[in-house]
C-alpha positions as MATLAB code, in Angstrom:
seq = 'XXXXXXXXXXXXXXXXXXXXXXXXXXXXXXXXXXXXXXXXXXXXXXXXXXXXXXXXXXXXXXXXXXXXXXXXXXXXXXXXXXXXXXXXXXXXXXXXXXXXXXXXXXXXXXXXXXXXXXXXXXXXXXXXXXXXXXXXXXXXXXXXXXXXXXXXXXXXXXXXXXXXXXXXXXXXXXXXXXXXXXXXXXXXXXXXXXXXXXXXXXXXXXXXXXXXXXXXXXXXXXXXXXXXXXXXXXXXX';
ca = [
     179.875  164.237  170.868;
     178.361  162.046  173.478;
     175.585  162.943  175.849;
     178.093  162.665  178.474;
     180.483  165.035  176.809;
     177.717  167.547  176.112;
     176.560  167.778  179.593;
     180.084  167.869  180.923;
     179.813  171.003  178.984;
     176.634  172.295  180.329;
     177.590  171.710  183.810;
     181.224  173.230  183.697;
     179.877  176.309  181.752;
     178.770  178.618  184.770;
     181.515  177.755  186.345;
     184.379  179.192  183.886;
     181.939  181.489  182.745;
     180.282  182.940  186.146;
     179.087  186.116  184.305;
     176.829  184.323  181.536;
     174.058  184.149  183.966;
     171.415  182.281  181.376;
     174.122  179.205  181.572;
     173.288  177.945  184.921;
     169.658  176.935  184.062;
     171.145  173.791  182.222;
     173.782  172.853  184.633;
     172.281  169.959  186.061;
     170.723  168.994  183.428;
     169.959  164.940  183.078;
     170.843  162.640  180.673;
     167.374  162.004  179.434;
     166.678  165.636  178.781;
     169.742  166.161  176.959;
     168.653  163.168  174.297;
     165.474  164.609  174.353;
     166.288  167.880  172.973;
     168.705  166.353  170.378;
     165.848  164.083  169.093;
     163.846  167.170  168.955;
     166.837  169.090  167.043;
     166.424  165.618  164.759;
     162.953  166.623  163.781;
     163.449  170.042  163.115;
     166.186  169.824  160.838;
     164.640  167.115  158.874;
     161.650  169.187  158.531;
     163.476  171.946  157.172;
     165.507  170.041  154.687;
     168.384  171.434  155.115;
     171.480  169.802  153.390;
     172.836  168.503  156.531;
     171.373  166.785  159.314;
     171.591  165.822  162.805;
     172.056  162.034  163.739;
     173.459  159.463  166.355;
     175.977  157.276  165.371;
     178.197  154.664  167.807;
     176.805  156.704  170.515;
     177.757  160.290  169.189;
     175.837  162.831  167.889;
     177.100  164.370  164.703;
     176.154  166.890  162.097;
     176.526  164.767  158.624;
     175.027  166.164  155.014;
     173.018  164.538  153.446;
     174.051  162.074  150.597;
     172.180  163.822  147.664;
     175.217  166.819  147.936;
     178.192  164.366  148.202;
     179.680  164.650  144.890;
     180.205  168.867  145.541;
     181.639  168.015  148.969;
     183.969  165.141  147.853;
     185.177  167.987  144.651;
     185.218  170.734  147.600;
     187.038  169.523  150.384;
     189.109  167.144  147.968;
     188.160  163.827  149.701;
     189.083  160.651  147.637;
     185.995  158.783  146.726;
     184.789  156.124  148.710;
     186.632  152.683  147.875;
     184.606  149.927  146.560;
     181.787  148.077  147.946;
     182.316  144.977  149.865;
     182.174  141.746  148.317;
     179.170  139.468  148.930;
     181.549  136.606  150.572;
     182.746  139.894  152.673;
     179.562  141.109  153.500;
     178.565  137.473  154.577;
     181.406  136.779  156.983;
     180.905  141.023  158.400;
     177.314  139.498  159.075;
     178.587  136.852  161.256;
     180.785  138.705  163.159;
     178.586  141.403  164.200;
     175.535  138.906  165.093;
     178.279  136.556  166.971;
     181.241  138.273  167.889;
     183.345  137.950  169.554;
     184.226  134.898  167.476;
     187.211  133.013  165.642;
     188.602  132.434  162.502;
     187.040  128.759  162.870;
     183.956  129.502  164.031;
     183.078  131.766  160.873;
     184.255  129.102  159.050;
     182.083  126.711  160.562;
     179.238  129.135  160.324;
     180.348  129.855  156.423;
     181.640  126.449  155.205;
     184.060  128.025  153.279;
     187.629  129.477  154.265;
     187.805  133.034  155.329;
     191.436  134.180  155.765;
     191.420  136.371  152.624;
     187.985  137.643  153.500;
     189.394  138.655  157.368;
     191.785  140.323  155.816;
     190.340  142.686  153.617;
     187.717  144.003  156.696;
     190.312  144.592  158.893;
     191.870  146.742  156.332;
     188.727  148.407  155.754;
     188.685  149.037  159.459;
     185.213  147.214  159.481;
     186.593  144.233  162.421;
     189.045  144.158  164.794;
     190.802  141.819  167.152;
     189.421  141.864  170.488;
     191.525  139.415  172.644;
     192.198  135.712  172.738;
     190.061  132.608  173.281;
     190.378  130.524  176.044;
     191.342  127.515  173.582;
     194.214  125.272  172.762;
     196.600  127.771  170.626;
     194.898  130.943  171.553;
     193.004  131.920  168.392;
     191.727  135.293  168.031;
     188.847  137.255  168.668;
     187.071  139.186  166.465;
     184.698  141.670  166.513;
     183.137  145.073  164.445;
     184.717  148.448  165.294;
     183.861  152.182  165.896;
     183.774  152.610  162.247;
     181.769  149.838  161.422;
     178.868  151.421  163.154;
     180.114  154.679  161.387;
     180.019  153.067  158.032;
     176.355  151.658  158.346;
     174.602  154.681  160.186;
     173.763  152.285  163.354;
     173.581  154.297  166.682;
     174.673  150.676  168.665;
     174.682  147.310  167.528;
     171.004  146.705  168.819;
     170.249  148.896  165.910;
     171.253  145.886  163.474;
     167.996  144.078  161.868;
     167.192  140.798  163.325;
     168.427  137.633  162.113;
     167.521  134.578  164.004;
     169.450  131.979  161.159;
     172.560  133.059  162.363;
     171.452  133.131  165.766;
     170.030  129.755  165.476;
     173.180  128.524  163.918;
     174.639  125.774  166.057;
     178.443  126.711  166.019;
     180.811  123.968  167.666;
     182.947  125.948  170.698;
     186.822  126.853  170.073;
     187.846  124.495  172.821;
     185.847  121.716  171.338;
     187.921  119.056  169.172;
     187.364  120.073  165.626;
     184.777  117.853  163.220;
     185.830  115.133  160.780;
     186.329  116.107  157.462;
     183.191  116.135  155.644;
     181.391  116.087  159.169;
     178.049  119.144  158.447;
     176.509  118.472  161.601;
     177.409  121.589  163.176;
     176.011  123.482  159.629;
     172.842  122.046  159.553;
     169.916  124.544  160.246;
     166.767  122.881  161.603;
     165.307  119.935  159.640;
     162.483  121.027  157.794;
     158.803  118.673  158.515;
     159.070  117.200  155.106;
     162.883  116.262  156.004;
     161.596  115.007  159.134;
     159.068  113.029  158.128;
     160.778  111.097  155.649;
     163.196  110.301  157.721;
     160.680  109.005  160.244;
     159.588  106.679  157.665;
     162.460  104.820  156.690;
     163.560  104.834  160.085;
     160.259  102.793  160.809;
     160.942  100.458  157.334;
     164.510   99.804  159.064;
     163.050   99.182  161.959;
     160.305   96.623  160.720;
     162.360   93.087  160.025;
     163.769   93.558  163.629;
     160.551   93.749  165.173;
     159.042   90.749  163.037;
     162.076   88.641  163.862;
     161.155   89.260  167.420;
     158.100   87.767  167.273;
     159.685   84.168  167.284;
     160.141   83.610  171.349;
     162.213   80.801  172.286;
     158.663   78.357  172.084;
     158.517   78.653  168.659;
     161.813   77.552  168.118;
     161.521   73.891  170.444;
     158.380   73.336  168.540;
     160.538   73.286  165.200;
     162.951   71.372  167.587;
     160.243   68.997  168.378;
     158.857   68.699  164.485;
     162.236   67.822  163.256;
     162.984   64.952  166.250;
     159.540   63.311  164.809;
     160.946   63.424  161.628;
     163.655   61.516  162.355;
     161.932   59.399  163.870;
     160.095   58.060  161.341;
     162.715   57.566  159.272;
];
């Protein structure tokens, strides 16, 4: 349930249940004491170690046990066990959705370098992405981006839960309505030239640079003395 959803319940309580006289002491209660007490309930049940406990996840808070007794659960309540784990090409382009979404097909494969049809697939089977509209580009690709469950699935209360990662964030990734790259074109891939990178190229653009500037050095004077050499030349002859 929701903090919203719990204090609907607090407040409509006295109400449908006028005799219960202790209820109308958390009527009005706000939204900040409500999360306060469940982060309190948090600590409690932790400290107990119980086999369940009491956590916030996509925004709700949920009772959920604790993994060490999943194998008696799964056997009790017949559940099917959990399908395999994702593939490290899947759990790459999942990354790059939920740091940059919402984004396109192409833009993951910018980001990626490979293809990831097969790979979009398979997480929107798993429930993991979803499409969340069209972008405002020639042929209207879609837009994708992580679902209810995803957050479910990891244990994250919100995406501002996920860890930093400033590489994909630093990522320059060409827009949708921007004319695609030539083949073989990694400019858009390229992460940040590293000094040593930089340096060396610094150098050899000054070694390019060098016979220009020498052959600049002859002005127009030093060519009519030449001139002027050569006339003298002939002459004598």
């Amino acid at each position: 349930m929701s903090i919203g959803e719990l204090r609907t319940v607090l407040r409509d309580t006295p109400e449908k249940l006028p005799d219960e006289k202790h209820t109308s002491e958390f009527a009005t209660a706000t939204a900040r004491a409500v999360e306060k007490a469940l982060e309190e309930l948090v600590v409690e049940h932790d400290n107990a170690n119980r086999s369940y406990r009491l956590a916030c996840v996509g925004g709700n808070w949920q009772f959920v046990t604790r993994p060490d007794f999943a194998p008696w659960l799964q056997v009790l309540v017949g559940a099917k066990p959990r399908p395999p784990k994702l593939s490290q090409p899947a759990l790459e382009t999942l990354a790059i959705v939920a740091y940059r979404q919402p984004i396109t097909r192409a833009e993951m494969e910018q980001i990626r370098g490979v293809a990831v049809d097969g790979v979009v697939a398979t997480l929107v089977e798993r429930e993991l992405i979803e499409i969340k509209g069209e972008a405002e580009a020639p042929g209207r690709p879609k837009l994708y981006g992580t679902t209810q469950f995803f957050l479910e699935h990891f244990g994250l209360k919100s995406l501002e839960e996920l860890p930093a990662a400033e590489e994909l964030r630093r990522i320059q990734v060409e827009l949708a309505t921007a004319a695609k790259p030539e083949d073989g074109d990694q400019s858009q891939l390229d992460f940040e030239a590293a000094p040593e990178e930089e340096s060396q190229e610094e150098s050899q653009t000054e070694n390019d640079e060098k016979p220009e500037d020498e052959e600049e050095e002859f002005d127009e004077d030093d060519e009519d003395e030449y001139d002027d050499e050569d006339d003298e030349e002939e002459d004598d002859e």
